[in-house]
C-alpha positions as CSV (number, residue, x, y, z in Angstrom):
1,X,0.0,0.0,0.0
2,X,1.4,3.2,-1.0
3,X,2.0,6.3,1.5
4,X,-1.0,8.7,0.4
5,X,-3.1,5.5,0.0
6,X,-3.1,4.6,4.1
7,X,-3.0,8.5,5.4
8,X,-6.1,9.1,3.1
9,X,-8.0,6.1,4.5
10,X,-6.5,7.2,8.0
11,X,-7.7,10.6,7.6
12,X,-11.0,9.4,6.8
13,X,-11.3,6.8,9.3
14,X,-10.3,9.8,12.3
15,X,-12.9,12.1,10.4
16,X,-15.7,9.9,10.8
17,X,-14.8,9.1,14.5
18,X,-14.5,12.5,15.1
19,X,-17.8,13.3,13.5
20,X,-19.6,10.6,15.4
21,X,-18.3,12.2,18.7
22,X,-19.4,15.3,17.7
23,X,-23.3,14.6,17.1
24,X,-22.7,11.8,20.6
25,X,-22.1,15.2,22.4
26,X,-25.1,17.3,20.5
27,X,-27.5,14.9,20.9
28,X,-26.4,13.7,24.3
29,X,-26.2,9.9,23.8
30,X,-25.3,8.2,26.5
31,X,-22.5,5.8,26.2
32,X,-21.8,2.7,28.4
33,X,-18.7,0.0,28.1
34,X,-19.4,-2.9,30.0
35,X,-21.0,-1.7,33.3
36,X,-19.0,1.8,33.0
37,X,-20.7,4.7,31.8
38,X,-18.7,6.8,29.3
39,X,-19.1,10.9,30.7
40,X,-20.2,13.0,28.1
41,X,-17.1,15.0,28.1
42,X,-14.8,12.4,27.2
43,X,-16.4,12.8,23.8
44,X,-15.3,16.4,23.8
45,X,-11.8,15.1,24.2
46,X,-11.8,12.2,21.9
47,X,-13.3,14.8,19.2
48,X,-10.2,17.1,19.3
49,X,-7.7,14.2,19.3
50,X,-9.3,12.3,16.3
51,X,-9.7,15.9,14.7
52,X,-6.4,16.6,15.1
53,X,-5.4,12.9,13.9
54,X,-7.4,13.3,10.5
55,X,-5.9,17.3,10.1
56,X,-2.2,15.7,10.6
57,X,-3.3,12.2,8.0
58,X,-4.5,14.6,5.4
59,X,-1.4,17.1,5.8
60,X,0.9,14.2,5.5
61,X,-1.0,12.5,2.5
62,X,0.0,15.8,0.2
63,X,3.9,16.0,1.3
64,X,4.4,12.2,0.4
């Protein structure tokens, strides 16, 4: 697989993570793993981190 090949799919696999955590914290859907309940603001978090993942994947996809 080339370079630009897996940091597009990368980028669009953090996009749509990021994008699921941002309508989970609009909508307020609640979250559980197991028998622990997921806060809301650790959607917050996870949004910037894979936002910034997919901003990082698509900046590396054109310099390669």
């Amino acid at each position: 697989m080339k370079h630009r090949t897996f940091f597009a799919i990368t980028a669009v696999i953090f996009g749509l993570i990021a994008v699921l955590h941002l309508i989970r914290s609009i909508y307020q859907w609640p979250a559980q793993i197991g028998t622990f309940d997921v806060p809301l603001w650790f959607s917050w978090i996870a949004l910037i981190v894979a936002g910034v993942l997919c901003y990082f994947s698509f900046k590396f996809m054109k310099t390669r």
